[in-house]
C-alpha positions as CSV (number, residue, x, y, z in Angstrom):
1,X,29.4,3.7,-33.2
2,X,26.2,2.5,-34.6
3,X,24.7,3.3,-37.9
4,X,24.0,5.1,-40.5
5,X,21.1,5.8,-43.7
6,X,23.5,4.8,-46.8
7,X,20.4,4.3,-49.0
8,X,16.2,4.4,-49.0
9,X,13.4,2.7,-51.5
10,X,9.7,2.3,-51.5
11,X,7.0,0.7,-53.4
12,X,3.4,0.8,-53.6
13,X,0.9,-0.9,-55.8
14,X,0.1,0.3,-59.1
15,X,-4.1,0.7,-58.2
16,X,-5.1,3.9,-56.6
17,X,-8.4,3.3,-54.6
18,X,-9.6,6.8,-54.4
19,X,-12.3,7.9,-52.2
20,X,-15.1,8.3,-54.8
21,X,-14.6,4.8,-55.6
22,X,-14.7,3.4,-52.4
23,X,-17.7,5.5,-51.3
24,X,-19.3,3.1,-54.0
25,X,-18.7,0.3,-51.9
26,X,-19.6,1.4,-48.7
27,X,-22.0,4.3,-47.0
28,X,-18.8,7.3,-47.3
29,X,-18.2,9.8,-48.9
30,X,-15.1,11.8,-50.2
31,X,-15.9,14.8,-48.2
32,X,-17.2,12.3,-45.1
33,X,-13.3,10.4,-45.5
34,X,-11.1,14.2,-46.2
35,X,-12.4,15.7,-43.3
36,X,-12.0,13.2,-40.8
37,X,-8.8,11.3,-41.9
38,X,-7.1,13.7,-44.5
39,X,-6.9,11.2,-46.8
40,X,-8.1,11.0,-50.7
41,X,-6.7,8.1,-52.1
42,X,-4.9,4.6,-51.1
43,X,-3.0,2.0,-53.0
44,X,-4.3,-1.6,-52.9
45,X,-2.3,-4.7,-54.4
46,X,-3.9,-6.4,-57.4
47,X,-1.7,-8.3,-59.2
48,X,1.7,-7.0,-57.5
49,X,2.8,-10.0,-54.6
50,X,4.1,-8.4,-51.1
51,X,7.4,-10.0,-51.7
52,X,7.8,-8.2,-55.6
53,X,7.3,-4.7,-54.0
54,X,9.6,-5.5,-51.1
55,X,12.2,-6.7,-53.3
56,X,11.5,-3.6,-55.7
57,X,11.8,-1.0,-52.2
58,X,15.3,-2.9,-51.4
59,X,17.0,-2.6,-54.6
60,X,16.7,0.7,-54.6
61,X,18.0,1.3,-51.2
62,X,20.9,-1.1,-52.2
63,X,21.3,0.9,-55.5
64,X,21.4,4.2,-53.4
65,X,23.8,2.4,-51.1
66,X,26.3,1.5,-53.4
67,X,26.4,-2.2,-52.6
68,X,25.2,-5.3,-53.4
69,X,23.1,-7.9,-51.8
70,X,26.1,-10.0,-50.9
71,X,27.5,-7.4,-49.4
72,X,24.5,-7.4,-46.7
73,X,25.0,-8.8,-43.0
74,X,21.5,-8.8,-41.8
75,X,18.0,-8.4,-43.4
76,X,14.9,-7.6,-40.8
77,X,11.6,-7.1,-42.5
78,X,8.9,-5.5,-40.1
79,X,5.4,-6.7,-41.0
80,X,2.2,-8.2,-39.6
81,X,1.6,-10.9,-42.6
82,X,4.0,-12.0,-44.9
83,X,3.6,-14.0,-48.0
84,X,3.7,-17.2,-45.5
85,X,3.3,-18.2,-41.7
86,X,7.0,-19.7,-42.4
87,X,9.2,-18.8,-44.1
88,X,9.5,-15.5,-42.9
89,X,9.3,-12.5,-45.1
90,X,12.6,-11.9,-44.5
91,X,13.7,-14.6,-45.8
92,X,11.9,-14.5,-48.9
93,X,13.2,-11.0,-49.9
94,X,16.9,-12.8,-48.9
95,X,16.3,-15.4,-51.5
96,X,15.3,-13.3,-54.1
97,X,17.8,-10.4,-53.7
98,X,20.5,-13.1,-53.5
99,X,21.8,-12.3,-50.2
100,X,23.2,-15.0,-47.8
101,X,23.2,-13.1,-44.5
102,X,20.7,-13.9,-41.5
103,X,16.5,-13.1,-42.0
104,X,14.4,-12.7,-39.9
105,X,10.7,-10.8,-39.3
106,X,9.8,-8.1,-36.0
107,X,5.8,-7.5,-36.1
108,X,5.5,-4.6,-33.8
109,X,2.5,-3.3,-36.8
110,X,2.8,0.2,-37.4
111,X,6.2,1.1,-34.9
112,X,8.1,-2.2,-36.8
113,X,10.2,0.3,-38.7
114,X,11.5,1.8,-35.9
115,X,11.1,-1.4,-33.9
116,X,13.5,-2.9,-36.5
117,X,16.1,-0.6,-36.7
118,X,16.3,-0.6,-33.1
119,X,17.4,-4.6,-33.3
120,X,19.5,-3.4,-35.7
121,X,21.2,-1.3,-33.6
122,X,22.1,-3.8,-31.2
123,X,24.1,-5.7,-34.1
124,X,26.0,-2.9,-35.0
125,X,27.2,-2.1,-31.7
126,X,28.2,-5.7,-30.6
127,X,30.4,-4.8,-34.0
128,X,28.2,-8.3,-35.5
129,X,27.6,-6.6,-38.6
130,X,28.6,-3.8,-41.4
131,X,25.5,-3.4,-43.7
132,X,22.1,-4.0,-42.5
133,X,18.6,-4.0,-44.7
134,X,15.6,-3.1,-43.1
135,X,12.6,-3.5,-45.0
136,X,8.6,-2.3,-43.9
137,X,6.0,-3.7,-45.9
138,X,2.1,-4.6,-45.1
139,X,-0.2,-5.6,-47.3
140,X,-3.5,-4.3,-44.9
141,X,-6.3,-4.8,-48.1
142,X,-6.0,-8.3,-47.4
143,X,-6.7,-7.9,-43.7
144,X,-9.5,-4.8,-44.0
145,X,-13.4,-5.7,-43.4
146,X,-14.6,-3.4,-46.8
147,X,-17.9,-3.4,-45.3
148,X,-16.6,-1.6,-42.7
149,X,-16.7,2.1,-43.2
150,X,-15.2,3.1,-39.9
151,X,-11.6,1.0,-41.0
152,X,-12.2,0.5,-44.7
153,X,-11.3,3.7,-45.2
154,X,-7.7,4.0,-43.7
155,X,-5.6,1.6,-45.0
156,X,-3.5,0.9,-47.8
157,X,-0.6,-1.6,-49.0
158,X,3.2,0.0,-49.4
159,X,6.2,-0.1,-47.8
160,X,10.1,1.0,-47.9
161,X,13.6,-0.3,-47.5
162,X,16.5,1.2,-46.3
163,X,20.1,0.1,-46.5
164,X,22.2,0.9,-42.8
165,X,25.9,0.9,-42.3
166,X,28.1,1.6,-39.6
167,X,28.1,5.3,-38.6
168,X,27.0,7.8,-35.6
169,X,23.2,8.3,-37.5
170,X,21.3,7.0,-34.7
171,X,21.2,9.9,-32.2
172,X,18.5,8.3,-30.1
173,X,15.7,5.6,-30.2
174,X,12.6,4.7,-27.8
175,X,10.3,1.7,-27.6
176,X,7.3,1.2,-25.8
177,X,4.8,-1.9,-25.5
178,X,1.4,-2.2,-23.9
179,X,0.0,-4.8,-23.9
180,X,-3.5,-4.2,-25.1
181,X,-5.8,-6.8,-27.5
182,X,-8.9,-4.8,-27.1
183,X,-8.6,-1.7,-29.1
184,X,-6.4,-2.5,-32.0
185,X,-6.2,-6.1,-32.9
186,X,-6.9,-8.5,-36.2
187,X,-7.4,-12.3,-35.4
188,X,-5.3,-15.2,-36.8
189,X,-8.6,-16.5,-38.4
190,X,-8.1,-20.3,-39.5
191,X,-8.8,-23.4,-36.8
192,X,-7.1,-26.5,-39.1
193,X,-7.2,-29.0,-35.8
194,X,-9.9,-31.6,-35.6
195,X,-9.0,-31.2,-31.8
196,X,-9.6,-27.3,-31.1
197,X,-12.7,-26.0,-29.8
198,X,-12.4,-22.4,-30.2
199,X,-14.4,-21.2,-32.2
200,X,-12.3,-19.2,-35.5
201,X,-12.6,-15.1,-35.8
202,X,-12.9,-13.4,-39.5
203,X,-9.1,-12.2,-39.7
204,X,-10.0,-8.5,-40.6
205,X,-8.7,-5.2,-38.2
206,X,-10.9,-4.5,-35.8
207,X,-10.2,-1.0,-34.4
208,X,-12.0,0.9,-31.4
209,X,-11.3,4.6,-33.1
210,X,-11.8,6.8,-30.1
211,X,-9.4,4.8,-27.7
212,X,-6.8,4.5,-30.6
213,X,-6.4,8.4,-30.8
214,X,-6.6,8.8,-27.2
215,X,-3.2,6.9,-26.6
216,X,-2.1,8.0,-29.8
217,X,-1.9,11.8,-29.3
218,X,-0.4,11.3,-25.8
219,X,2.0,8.6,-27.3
220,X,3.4,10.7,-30.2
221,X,4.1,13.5,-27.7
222,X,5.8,11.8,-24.8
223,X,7.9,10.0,-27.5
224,X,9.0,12.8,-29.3
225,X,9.8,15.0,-26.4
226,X,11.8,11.9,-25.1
227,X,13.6,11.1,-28.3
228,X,14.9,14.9,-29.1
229,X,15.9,15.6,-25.4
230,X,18.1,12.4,-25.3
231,X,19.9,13.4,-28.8
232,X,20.7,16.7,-26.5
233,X,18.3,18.7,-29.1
234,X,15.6,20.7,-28.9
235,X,12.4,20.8,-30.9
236,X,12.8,23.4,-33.1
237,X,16.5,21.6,-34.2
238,X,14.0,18.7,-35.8
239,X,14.3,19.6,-39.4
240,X,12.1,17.2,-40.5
241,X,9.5,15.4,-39.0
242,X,8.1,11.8,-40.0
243,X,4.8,10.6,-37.9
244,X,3.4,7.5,-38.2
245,X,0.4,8.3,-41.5
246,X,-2.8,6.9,-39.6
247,X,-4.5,10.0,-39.8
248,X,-4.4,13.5,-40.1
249,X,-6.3,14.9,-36.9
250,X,-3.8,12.8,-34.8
251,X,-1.0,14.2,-36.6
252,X,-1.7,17.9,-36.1
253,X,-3.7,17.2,-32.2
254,X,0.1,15.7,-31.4
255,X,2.0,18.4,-33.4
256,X,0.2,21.2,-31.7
257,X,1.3,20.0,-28.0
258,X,5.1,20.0,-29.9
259,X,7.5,22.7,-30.9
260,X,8.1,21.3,-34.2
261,X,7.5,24.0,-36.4
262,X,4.7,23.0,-38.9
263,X,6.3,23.3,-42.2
264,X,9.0,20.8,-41.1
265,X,6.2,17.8,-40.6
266,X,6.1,15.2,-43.8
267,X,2.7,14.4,-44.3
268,X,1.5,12.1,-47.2
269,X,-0.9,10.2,-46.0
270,X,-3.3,11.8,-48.3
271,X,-2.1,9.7,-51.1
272,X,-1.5,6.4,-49.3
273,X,-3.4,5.9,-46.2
274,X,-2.3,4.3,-43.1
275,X,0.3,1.6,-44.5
276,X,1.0,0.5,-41.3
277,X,5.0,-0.2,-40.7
278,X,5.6,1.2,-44.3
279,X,4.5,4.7,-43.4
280,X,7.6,6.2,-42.7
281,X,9.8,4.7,-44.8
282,X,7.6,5.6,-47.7
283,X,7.9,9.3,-46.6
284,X,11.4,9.3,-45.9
285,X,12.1,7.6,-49.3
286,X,10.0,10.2,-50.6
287,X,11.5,13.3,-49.2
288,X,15.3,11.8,-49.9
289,X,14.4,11.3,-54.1
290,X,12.9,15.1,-53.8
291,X,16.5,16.6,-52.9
292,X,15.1,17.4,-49.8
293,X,17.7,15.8,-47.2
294,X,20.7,17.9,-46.3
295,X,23.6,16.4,-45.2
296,X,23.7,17.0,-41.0
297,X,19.7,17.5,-41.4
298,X,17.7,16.1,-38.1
299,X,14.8,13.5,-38.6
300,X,12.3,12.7,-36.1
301,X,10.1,9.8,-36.3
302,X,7.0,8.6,-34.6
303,X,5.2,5.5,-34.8
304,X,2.5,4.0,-32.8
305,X,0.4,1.0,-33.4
306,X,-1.5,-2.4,-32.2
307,X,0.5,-4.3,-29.7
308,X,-0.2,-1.3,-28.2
309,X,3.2,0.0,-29.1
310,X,5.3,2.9,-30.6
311,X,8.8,3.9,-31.5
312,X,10.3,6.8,-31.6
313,X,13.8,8.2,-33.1
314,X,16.2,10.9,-33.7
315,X,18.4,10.4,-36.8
316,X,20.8,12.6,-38.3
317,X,21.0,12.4,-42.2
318,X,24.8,11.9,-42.8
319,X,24.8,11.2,-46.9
């Protein structure tokens, strides 16, 4: 016995930075951005906070759910900045929802989702817990060099919530780590001591592209193959699959080395971005409010990100 998807939510800021406006700002263009990334627009916070669109992702998992916040045993919110360096983001979302269970962050960047529900996991199976929030939000305009056009271009802000509960969901679940601070990697920025020497870093992503999809493709692959054979599946049994958004060529390179058929891949990132641990819970929000999740329905999900890490799992829709 270990869990279940009782409910799902997302939220996104209300601005939509589209390509032609962003090619103001930098040397792109929306042709230049399509055909390399697949994406045409992003959503970047103005006057929404990170914890009012985490809060705003969670009620409607809880609403979906059919409980309350009280009723919650554990919240675990994945991102790479919250609102502060302490408390954590967890703990802020607990405070406004109400709830009065253990908070706490994971920063694994863009596998945290799966990263979380994974710590989740071991909770429900020590029998710690009943009802579980996971929520995946990053707020990546505040950490993006816009003079950048290489980077600038990716990212947006968004994230999701989902409510878990006890159940036999979870069919399987991998994590991997790398440690790697070369290729992916934004510094913490601000030197307050009188007494340190080091000299501070501009706290914006810096990305090495070419490396990135290298271990990305080969990543996505090995993970998925591993997660589906371990839920004793095959392939072609994934009825939907979730990657990670960061960009479209990655996404088809790894789904042409898989069986997967095509149509069954959830793809949005066209409208969002790379939104870093909030990518698939956006997606999976987004296909459950379109009617599109059956009850016994299997859902693969792939995530890979700056650590370097990923996560992959097999989940069986039981609602």
């Amino acid at each position: 016995m270990s869990f279940s998807i009782l409910g799902t939510g997302h939220a996104a800021p209300e601005y939509i930075l589209s390509n032609e406006e962003l090619s103001t700002m930098v040397d792109t263009s929306d042709e230049w951005i399509r055909t390399r990334t697949g994406i045409h627009n992003r959503r970047v916070t103005t006057h929404e906070t990170t914890t009012e669109l985490c809060v705003s992702a969670s009620e409607q998992a809880l609403d979906e759910a059919g409980i309350t916040a009280k009723e919650l045993d554990l919240i675990i919110c994945a991102t790479m900045k919250g609102m502060y360096i302490t408390p954590s983001q967890a703990c802020v979302i607990q405070k406004e929802l109400g709830a009065s269970c253990p908070a706490f962050d994971v920063n694994a960047a863009c596998s945290g989702f799966i990263y979380a529900m994974d710590v989740a996991d071991g909770f429900f199976v020590r029998g710690k817990i009943k009802h579980a929030l996971i929520v995946a939000f990053d707020n990546l305009s505040n950490m993006t060099d816009w003079t950048d056009r290489s980077t600038c271009v990716l990212f947006g802000d968004g994230g999701g919530a989902v409510v878990l509960g006890e159940g036999d969901g979870l069919k399987s679940i991998y994590l991997t780590a790398s440690g790697n601070t070369d290729v992916l990697y934004a510094p913490r920025g601000e030197l307050t001591s009188p007494f340190d020497k080091h000299e501070g870093e501009k706290p914006v992503l810096h990305m090495v592209g070419q490396e990135v999809y290298k271990f990305a493709v080969t990543n996505m692959v090995r993970g998925v193959r591993r997660v589906v054979k371990d839920a004793g599946l095959e392939q072609s049994q994934i009825d939907h699959m979730i990657p990670h958004q960061a960009n479209i060529r990655i996404i088809e390179a790894a789904a042409a080395k898989l069986d997967i058929p095509h149509e069954n891949y959830v793809i949005n990132i066209g409208e969002y971005g790379n939104t870093s641990a909030g990518c698939i819970p956006i997606a999976l929000d987004e296909v459950n409010k379109a009617g599109r999740l059956k009850k016994g329905d299997y859902i693969g999900m792939c995530a890979f990100g700056a650590g370097l890490t990923t996560g992959s799992c097999v989940i069986q829709w039981t609602k």
